[in-house]
C-alpha positions in Angstrom: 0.0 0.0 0.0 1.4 3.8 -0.5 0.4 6.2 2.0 0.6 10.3 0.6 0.6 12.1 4.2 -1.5 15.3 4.4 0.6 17.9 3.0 -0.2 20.6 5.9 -0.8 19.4 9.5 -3.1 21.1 11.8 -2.6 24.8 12.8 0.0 25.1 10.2 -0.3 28.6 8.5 1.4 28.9 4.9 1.7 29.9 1.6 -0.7 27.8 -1.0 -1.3 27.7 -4.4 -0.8 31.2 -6.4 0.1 32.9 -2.9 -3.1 32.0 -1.4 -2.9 31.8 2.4 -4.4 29.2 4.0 -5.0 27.4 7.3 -6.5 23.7 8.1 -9.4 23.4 10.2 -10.9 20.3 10.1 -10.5 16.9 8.0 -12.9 14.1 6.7 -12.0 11.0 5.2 -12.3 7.2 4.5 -10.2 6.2 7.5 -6.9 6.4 8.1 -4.3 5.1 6.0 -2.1 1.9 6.9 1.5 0.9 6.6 2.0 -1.4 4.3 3.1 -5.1 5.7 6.1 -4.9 6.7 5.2 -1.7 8.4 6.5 0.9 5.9 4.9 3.7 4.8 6.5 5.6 2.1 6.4 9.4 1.5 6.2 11.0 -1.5 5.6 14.6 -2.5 2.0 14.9 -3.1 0.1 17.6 -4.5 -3.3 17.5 -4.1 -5.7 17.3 -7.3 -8.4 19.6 -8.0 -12.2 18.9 -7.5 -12.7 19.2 -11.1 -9.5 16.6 -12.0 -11.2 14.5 -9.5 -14.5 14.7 -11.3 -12.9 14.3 -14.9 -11.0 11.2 -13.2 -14.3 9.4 -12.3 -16.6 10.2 -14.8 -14.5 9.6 -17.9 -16.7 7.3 -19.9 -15.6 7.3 -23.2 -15.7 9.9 -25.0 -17.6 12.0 -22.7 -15.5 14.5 -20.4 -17.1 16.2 -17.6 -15.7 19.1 -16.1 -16.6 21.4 -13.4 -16.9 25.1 -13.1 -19.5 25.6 -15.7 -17.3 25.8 -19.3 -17.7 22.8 -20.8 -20.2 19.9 -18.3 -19.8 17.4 -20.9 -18.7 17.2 -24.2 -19.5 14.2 -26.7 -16.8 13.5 -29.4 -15.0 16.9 -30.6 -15.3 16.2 -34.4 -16.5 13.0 -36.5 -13.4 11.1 -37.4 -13.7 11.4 -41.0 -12.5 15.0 -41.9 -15.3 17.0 -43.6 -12.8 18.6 -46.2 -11.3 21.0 -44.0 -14.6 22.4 -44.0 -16.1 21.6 -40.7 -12.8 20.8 -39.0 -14.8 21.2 -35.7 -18.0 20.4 -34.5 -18.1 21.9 -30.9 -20.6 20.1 -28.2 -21.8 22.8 -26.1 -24.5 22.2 -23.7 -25.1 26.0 -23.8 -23.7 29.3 -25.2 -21.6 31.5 -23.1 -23.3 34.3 -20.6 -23.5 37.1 -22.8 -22.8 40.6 -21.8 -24.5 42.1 -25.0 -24.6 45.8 -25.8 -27.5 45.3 -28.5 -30.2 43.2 -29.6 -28.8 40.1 -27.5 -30.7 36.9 -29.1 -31.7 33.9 -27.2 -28.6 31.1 -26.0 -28.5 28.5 -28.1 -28.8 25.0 -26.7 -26.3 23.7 -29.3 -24.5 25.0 -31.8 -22.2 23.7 -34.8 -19.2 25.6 -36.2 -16.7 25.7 -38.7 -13.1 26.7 -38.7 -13.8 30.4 -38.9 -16.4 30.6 -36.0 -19.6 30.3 -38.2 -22.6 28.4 -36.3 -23.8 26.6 -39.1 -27.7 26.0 -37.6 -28.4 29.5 -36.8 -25.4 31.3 -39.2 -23.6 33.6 -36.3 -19.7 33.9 -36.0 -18.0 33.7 -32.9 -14.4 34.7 -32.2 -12.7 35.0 -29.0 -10.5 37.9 -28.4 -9.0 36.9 -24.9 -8.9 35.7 -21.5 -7.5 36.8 -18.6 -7.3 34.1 -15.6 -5.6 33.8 -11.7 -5.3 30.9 -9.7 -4.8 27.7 -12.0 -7.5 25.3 -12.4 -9.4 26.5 -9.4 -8.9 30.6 -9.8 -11.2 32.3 -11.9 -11.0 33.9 -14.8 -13.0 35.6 -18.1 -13.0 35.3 -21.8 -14.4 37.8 -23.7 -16.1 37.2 -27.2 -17.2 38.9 -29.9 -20.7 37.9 -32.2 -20.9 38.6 -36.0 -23.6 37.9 -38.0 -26.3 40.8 -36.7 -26.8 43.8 -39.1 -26.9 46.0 -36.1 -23.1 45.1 -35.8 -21.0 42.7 -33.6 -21.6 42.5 -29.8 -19.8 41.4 -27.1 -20.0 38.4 -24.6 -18.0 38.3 -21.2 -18.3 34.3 -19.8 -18.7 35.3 -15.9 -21.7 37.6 -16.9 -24.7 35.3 -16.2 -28.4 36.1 -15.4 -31.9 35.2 -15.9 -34.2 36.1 -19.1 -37.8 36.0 -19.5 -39.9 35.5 -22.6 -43.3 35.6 -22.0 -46.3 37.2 -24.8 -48.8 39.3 -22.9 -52.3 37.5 -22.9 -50.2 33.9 -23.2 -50.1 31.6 -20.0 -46.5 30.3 -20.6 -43.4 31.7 -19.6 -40.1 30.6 -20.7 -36.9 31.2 -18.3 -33.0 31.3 -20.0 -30.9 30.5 -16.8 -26.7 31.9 -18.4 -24.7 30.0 -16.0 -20.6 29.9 -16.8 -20.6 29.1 -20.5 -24.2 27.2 -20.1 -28.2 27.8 -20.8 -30.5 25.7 -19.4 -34.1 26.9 -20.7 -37.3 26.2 -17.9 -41.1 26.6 -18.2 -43.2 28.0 -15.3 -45.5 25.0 -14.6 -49.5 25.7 -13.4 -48.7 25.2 -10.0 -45.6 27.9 -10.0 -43.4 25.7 -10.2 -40.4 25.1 -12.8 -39.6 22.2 -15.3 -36.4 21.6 -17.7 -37.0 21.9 -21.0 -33.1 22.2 -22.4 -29.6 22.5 -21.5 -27.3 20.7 -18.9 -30.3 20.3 -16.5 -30.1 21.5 -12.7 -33.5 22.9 -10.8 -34.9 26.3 -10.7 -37.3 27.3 -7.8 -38.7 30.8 -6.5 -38.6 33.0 -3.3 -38.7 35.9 -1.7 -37.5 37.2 -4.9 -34.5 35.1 -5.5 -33.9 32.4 -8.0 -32.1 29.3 -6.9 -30.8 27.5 -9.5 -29.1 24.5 -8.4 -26.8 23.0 -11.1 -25.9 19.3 -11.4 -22.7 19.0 -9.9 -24.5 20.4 -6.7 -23.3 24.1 -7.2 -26.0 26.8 -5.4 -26.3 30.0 -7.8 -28.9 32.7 -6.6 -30.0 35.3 -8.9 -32.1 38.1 -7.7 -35.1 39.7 -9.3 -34.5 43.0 -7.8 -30.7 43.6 -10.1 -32.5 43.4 -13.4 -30.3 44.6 -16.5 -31.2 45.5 -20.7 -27.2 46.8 -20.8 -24.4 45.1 -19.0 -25.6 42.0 -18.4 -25.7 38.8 -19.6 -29.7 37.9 -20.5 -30.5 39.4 -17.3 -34.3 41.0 -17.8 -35.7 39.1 -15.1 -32.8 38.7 -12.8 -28.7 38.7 -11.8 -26.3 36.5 -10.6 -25.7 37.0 -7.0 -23.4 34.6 -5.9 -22.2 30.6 -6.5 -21.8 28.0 -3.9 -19.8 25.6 -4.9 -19.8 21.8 -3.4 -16.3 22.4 -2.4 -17.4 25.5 -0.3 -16.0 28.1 -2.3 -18.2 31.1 -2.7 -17.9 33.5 -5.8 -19.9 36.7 -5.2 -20.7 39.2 -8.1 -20.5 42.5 -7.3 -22.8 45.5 -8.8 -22.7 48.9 -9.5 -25.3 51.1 -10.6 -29.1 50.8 -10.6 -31.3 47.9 -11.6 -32.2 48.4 -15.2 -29.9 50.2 -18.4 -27.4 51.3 -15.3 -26.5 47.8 -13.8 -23.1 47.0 -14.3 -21.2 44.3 -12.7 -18.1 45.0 -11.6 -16.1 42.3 -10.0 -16.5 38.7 -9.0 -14.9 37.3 -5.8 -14.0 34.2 -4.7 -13.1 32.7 -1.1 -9.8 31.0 -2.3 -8.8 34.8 -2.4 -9.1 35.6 -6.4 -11.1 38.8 -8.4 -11.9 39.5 -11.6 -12.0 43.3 -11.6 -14.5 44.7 -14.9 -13.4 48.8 -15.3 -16.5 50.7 -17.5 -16.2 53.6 -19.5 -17.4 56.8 -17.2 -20.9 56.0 -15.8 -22.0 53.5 -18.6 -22.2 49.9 -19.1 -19.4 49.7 -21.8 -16.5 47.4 -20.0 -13.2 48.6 -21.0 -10.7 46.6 -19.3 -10.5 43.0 -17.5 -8.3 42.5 -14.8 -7.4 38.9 -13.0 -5.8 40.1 -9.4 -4.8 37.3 -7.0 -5.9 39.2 -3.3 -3.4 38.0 -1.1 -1.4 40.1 -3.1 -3.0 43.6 -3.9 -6.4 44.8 -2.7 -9.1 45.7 -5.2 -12.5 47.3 -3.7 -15.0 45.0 -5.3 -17.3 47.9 -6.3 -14.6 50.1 -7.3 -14.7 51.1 -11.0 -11.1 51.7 -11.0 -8.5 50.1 -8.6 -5.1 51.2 -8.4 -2.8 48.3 -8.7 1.2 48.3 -8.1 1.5 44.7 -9.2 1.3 43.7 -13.3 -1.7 41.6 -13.6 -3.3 39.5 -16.6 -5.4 42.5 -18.3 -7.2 43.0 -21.1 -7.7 46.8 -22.4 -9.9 47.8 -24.9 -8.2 50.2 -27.3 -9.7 51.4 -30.5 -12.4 48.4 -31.2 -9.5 45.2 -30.0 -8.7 43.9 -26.5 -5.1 44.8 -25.9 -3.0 42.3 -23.6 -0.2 43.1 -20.9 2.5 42.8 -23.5 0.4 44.5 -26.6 -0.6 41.3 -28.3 -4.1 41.6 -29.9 -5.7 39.0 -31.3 -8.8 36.9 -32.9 -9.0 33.2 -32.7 -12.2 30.7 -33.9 -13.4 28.2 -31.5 -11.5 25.8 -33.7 -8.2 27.4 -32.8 -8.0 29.5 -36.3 -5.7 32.4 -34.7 -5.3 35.6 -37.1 -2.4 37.4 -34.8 -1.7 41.6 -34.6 -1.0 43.0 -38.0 -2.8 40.0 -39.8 -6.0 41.2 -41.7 -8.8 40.2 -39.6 -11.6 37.9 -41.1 -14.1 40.5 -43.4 -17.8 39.5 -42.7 -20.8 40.1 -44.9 -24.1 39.2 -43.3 -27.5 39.3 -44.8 -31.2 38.2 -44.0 -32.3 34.4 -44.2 -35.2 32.7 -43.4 -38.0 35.1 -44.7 -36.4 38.1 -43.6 -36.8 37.0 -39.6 -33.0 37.4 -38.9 -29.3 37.8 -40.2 -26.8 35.5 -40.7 -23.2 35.1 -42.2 -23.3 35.2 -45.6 -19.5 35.3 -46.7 -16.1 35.5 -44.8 -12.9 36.5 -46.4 -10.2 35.2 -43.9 -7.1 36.9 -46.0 -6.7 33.8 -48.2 -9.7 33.1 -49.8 -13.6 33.8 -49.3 -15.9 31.3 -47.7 -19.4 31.3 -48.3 -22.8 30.1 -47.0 -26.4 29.4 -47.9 -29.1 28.9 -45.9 -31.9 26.6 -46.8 -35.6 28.3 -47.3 -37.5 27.5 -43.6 -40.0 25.0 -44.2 -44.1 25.6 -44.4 -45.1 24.0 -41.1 -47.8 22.2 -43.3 -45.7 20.4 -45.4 -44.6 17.0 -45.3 -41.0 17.6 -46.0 -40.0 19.5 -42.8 -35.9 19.7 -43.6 -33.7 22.1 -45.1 -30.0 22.4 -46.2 -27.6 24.4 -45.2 -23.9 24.7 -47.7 -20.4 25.7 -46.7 -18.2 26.7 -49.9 -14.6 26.8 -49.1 -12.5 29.0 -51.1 -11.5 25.8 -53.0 -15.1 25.0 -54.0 -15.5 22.4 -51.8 -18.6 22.1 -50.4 -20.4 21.1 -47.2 -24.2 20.3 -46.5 -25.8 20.6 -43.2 -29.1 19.3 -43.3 -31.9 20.7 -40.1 -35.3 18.7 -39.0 -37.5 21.9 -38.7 -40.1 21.3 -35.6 -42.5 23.4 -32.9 -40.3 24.4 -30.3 -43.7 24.2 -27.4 -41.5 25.7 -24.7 -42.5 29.0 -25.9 -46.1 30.4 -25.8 -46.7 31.0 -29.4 -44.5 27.7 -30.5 -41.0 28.6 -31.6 -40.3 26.8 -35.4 -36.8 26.1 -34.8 -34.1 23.6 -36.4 -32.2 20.7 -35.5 -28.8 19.3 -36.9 -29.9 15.5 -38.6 -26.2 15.2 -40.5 -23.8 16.6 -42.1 -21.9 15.6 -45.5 -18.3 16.6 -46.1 -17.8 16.8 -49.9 -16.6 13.3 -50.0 -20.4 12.6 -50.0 -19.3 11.3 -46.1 -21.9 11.5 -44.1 -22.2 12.1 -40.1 -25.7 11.5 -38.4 -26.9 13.2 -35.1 -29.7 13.0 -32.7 -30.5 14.5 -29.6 -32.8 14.3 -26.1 -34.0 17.5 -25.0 -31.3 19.7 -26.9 -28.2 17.1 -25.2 -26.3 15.1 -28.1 -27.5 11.7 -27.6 -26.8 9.5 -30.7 -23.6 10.0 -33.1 -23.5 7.5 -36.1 -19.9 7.9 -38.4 -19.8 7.2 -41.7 -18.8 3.6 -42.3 -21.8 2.4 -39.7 -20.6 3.0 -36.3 -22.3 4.7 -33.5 -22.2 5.9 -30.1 -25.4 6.4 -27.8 -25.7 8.1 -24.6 -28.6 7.3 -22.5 -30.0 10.1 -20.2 -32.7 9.9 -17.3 -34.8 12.5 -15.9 -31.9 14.4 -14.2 -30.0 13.8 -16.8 -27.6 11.6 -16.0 -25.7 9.2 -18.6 -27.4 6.1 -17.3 -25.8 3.9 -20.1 -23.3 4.3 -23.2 -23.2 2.1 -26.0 -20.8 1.8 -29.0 -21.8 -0.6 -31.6 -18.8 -0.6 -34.4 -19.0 -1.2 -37.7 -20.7 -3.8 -39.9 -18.3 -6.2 -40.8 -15.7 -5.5 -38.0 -16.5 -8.6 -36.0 -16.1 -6.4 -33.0 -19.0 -6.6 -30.3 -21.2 -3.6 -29.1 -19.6 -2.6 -26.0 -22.1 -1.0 -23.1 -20.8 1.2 -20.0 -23.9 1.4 -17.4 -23.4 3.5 -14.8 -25.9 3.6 -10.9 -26.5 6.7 -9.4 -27.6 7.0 -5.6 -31.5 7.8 -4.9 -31.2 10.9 -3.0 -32.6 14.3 -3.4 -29.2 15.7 -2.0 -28.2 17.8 -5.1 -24.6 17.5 -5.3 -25.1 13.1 -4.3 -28.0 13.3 -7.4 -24.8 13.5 -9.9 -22.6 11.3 -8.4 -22.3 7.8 -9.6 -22.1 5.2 -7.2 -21.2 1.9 -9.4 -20.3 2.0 -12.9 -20.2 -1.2 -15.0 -17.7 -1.4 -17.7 -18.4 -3.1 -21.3 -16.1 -6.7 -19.6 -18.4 -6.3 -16.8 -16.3 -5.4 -14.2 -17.9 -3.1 -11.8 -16.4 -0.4 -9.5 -18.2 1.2 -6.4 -18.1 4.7 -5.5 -18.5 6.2 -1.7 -18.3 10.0 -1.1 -19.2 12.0 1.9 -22.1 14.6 2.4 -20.2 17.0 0.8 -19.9 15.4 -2.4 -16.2 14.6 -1.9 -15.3 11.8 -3.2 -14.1 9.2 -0.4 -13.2 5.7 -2.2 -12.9 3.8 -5.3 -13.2 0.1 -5.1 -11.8 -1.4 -8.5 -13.3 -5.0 -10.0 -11.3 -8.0 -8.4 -8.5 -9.1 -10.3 -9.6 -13.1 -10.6 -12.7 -13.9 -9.2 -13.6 -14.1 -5.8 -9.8 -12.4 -4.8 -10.0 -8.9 -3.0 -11.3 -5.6 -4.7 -8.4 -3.3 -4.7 -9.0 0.3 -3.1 -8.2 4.0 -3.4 -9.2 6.4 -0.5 -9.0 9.8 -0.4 -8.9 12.3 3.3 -10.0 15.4 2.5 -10.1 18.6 4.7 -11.4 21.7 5.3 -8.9 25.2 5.1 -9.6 29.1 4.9 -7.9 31.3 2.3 -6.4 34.3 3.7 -5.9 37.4 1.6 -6.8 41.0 1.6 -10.8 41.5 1.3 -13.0 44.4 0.4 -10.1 46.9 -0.6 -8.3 46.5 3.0 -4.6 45.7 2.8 -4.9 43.9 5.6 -4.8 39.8 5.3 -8.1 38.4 6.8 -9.6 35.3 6.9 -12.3 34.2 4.3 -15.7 34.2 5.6 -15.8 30.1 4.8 -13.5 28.0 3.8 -13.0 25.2 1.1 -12.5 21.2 1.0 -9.1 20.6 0.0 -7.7 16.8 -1.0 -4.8 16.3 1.6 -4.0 12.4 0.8 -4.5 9.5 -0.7 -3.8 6.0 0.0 -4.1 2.6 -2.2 -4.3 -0.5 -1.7 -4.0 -3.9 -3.7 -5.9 -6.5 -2.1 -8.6 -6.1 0.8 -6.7 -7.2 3.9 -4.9 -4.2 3.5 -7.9 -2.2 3.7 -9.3 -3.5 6.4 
């Protein structure tokens, strides 16, 4: 067996992680770890993953990746694995769009979205590139990317991924409402039931409830986020006409708290979010208005920053983005574009040139051409079907600048979570201009189904929380492989952050592991299948404990502690057979 001590015993005060002070409080584990037998223990460094490396560890079923903090909650294969002629070199899972700080005509998150190499969305025909990020802390710091949208006639708007709210559509005279919940990079769309009540209708999932004023939406990893009715915003903020994020509680007990300036409505601005592992990311406006002009990541055990302060005067170089004549300017004067894809057109290059144009009978704009220095790309969008007909596709083309071309057929349906329906597309395929052809499906806006084109498939199986209950990959006819199935058990609890956890998962041998965790979430053991049958089922236990980041709070210079404080992985100890787990 190998026994990792606890890095920092108790009442030890130190320096940790990006200058963060901490100090231990508390610990909870799976028991305490044994010498081996001949009463050794051996010592090694250790360095204690994050939550989120923990959570990618456990739930990697293949090819899904889960990952905490909102970006990305689980991604399904990144592209089919037959190129589609260097066309649609990326198709980009998303089980929302970003939080959107919009400074016109915001539209409504997507759900999912497709897009090629230059940042085109191929169902809906907007371009995204991102123009930075500035970020403190590592893995669990914070930080904020800031994107631009083409494709409105109105001109581009912006999108800043820590912005997050709450949007309403409703029709006067119509019963139904319809809520858009931006949470980190996600939109998860509900429906008011009769009874007041809210149901999913699209996105990652999560619950959404009512009081007092405040929404509490509770996302599936178990994170708390509170969004209040009374900081409404048509500027700043991101989809925020019915309410704005207020603060996050994460199951590790870290709190991020946004922090607003201004008065509800066009004058709402947020201008930092705060973290108790001692982080900000400070948001300086233009004059009174809602116009951000520069991004700042400050670690606060360093330099103070008054959360509410437009303008904080820093001694310390910090990652910063400046906005300087229409481009986000970085510390060392680098400005850049990049696609989604990765497509970087650096300082000095010509930027992409974007025409845009009405599709659809005239009901919005979209992409029509995009000359990226070397050559012009163009796009077609299909005529929206007559909800009468039979026929209820269309098509969708990609030309690339060597006349290849692309087709992206839609399945055109009522969308009945809006009061008139919605008529909104789907993605059924797409066809490179090999004639291959990639098929999709989904379950309540999540990729579900992925066949390739020589035959094979992947399925993902969801239930009502939507949880991947089951994955199956059935290869290729003729292959003489088998179809392989992954089942995974989740615990019956109404305990939010236990509803995601799986407690056995079942591999496509049948060799089953078991999962333990602790109220927290934390993750406690893994008990592996037994080598031969009938021999001992190897374990991993993990000790986890409980610290406070010190640092300097609410523009003070001096170090406090944090008002809670966060579970932190101290050890970890394995073992090969059960005696040594006993």
């Amino acid at each position: 067996m190998r026994t990792i001590p606890p890095a920092i015993r108790h009442g030890a005060t130190l320096h940790w992680r990006s200058k963060v002070w901490i100090r231990q409080t508390g610990a909870r584990g799976a028991g305490t770890p044994r010498a081996d037998g001949g009463g050794r223990t051996r010592t090694e460094p250790f360095k204690a993953p994050s939550r989120s490396e923990m959570a990618g560890a456990l739930l990697s079923l293949r090819p899904m990746q889960f990952m905490e903090r909102g970006v990305i909650v689980g991604s399904l294969k990144a592209m089919p694995r037959s190129p589609i002629s260097s066309v649609l070199v990326a198709t980009v899972w998303a089980f929302a769009a970003a939080p959107t700080v919009a400074q016109i005509d915001v539209p409504s998150p997507k759900v999912f979205s497709i897009t090629d190499r230059n940042g085109v969305d191929m169902v809906r025909g907007s371009l995204t590139m991102n123009l930075g990020t500035v970020a403190v802390g590592g893995a669990e710091g914070l930080s904020n990317s800031i994107s631009v949208i083409e494709g409105s006639i109105d001109g581009p708007y912006y999108r800043h991924s820590l912005a997050a709210g709450i949007n309403r559509f409703f029709n006067p005279g119509r019963s139904l409402q319809t809520l858009t919940v931006t949470y980190f990079g996600d939109s998860i769309i509900f429906t008011r039931s009769s009874d007041g009540g809210y149901i999913l209708k699209g996105g990652r999932g999560g619950t959404l409830s009512l009081s007092g004023g405040v929404y509490t939406y509770i996302a599936p990893d178990g994170s708390m986020a509170s969004y209040a009715t009374a900081l409404r915003s048509w500027e700043d903020n991101a989809m925020a006409n019915e309410a704005s994020l207020l603060s996050v509680t994460r199951p590790s007990g870290e709190v991020l708290t946004y922090h607003y300036s201004g008065t509800s409505g066009v004058n709402l601005r947020l201008q930092s979010v705060t973290s108790t592992r001692g982080y900000q990311i400070h948001f300086e406006h233009a004059g009174s208005g809602p116009n951000v002009v520069k991004v700042e990541a400050i670690n606060n055990t360093v330099e103070a920053c008054a959360p509410t302060a437009n303008v904080c005067v820093l001694t310390q170089e910090w990652p910063t983005l400046t906005l300087v004549n229409n481009s986000w300017v970085d510390n060392l004067g680098r400005v850049q574009r990049s696609s989604p894809d990765g497509v970087i057109w650096v300082s000095g290059a010509q930027w992409p040139v974007i025409n845009s144009g009405y599709i659809w009978d005239n009901e919005q704009t979209a992409v029509k051409t995009v000359f990226d220095g070397n050559g012009t790309w163009s796009y077609s969008y299909g005529s929206k079907p007559d909800p009468t007909w039979f026929d209820q596709t269309s098509v969708n083309t990609i030309t690339d600048p060597n006349g290849h071309v692309t087709t992206v057929k839609l399945q055109w349906s009522e969308n009945f979570s809006y009061d008139p329906p919605r008529y909104e597309p789907t993605l059924v395929s797409v066809t490179d201009h090999l004639n291959q052809t990639t098929l999709y499906g989904f379950q309540r806006g999540t990729p579900s189904w992925v066949q390739y084109p020589e035959g094979d498939s992947e399925t993902w199986l969801l239930n009502r929380k939507g949880n991947v209950v089951a994955y199956q990959h059935k290869p290729k006819l003729g292959s003489g492989l088998p179809t392989s199935t992954v089942s995974v058990t989740y615990a019956d609890t109404s305990i939010p952050v236990l509803a995601r956890r799986p407690t056995q998962m079942t591999d496509a041998r049948g060799f089953v592991t078991d999962y333990t965790y602790d109220a927290s979430g934390n993750l406690l053991t893994v008990t592996g299948p037994a080598p031969t049958s009938g021999a001992p089922r190897p374990q991993t236990r993990y000790v986890w404990e409980q610290r406070y980041a010190w640092y300097k709070q609410n523009g003070s210079n001096e170090i406090t502690q944090a008002p809670s404080p966060v579970w932190v992985l101290v050890s970890q100890s394995e073992c090969l057979t059960g005696a040594t787990c006993q």
